[in-house]
Phi, psi and omega in degrees: 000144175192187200085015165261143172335133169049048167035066157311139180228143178234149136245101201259151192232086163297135219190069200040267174274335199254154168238153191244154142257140167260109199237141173220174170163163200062224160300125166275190194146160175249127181249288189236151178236122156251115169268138164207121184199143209280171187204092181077211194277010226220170191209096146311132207214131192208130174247143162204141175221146184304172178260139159101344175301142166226050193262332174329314156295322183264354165299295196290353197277289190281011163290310208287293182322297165327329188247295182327313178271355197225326184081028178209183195243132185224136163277153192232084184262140175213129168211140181236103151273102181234087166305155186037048189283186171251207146277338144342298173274343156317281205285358172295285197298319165327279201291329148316303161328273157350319174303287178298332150308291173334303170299335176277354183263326172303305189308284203282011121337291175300332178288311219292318195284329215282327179306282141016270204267018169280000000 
């Protein structure tokens, strides 16, 4: 997906049961990693963000969305490069994100049910 501010990008990577995400924008690049996956009624979060990286909360955040909706264990590799973004455009990029997960757990919901009902 793209055409979003500072040409946000999400990619998913199916991985037998797990799913991978590829999330970029700006300079693309790996800033942060978040693994999430459940353990019981519960969603475990395991972070590593590079030092100077600030991608790490929002890694693990829609990583966290991610397993909570699909109920399997999923990666967040993310990197956002904007030099001289503001904040403004921080919570831009934030809420893109965020967006864009959302959409992407909708989409493959519906591939699921149509699978489901084949």
């Amino acid at each position: 997906m793209t055409g979003f501010p500072f040409d946000i990008r999400l990619r998913t990577v199916p991985m037998g049961k797990d799913i991978a995400f590829l999330i970029t924008g700006g300079q693309a690049h790996i800033g942060a990693v978040a693994t999430a996956y459940p353990v019981g009624d519960r969603v475990r979060v395991a972070v590593h963000a590079l030092p100077g990286h600030r991608e790490g909360d929002l890694a693990a955040g829609v990583a966290r969305m991610a397993t909570e909706a699909l109920g399997c264990t999923v990666v967040v590799a993310m990197g956002i490069h904007v030099e001289g973004v503001t904040k403004e455009e921080i919570n831009t990029i934030v809420r893109t994100v965020r967006r864009l997960m959302e959409d992407e757990l909708a989409r493959i919901a519906r591939w699921t049910a149509r699978r489901t009902r084949a």
